[in-house]
N, C-alpha and C positions, 0 to 999 in steps of 0.2 A: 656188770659185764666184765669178763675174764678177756684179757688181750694174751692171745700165745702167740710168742715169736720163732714162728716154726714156718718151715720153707719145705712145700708140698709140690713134686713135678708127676704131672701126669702124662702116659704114654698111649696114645688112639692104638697099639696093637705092641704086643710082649714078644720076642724075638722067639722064633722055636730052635734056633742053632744060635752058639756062640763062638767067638774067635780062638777061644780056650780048645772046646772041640774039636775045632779042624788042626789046631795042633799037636794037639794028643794024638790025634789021628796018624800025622806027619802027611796029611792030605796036601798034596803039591797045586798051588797058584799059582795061575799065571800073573807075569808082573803085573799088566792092566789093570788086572782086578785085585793085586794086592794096594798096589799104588792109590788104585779108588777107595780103597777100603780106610787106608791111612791119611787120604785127603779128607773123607769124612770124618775120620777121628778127631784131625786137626779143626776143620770147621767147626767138628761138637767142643771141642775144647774151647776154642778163642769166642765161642756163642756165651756158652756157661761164665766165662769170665769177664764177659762184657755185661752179664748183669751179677757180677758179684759173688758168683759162688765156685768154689772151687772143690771139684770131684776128690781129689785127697786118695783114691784106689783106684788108678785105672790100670788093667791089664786084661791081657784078654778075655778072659770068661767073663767080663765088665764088657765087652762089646759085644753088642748082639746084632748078628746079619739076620732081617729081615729077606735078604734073597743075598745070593752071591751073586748069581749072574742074570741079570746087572747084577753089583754089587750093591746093597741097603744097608747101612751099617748105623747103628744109633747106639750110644752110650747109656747102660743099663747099671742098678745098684749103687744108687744116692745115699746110702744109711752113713754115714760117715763124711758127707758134705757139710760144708758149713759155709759161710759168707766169708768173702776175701778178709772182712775187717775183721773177723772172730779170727782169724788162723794166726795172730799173735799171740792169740793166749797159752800156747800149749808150750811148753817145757821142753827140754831134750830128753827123748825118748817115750813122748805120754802120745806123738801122733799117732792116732789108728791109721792102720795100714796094713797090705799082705806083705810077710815078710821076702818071699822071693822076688817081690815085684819093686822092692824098695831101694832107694839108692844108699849106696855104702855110707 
């Protein structure tokens, strides 16, 4: 028996709009629902890191609203996640990442 040390998240429904979208758009938000939108981001982030893995590409077309209004917002496109303890392995300049989204 073969042991893969591979970390699988499954989503009960796939977002049909992304955050990326409504900005291309330049589709205007109200605060309420952007605030909501970024509170949920933050929830999904400190969730993910309290069991060890860290997203490594979030931007917007990485957040998918399952509804705007309410706002539903869930963190989409793990290909590039790893566990907190893996994320010293990587060198200067070998992180995957999108390059406009990355910090100087």
């Amino acid at each position: 028996m073969e042991v893969v040390d591979e970390v699988y998240m499954m989503f009960s429904s796939v977002a049909e709009e992304n955050l990326g979208n409504i900005v291309k758009l330049g589709t205007p938000l109200p605060d309420q629902i952007r605030i909501a939108i970024y509170q949920q981001c933050l929830s999904g982030v400190a969730f993910i890191h309290q069991q060890g893995v860290m997203h490594r590409d979030l931007k917007p077309a990485n957040i998918g609203l399952l509804s705007v209004d309410p706002p539903q917002a869930i963190l989409l496109d793990f290909g590039v996640a790893t566990r907190e303890s893996e994320s010293n392995n990587h060198y200067a300049g070998t992180i995957p990442h999108t390059q406009e989204h990355c910090h100087p």
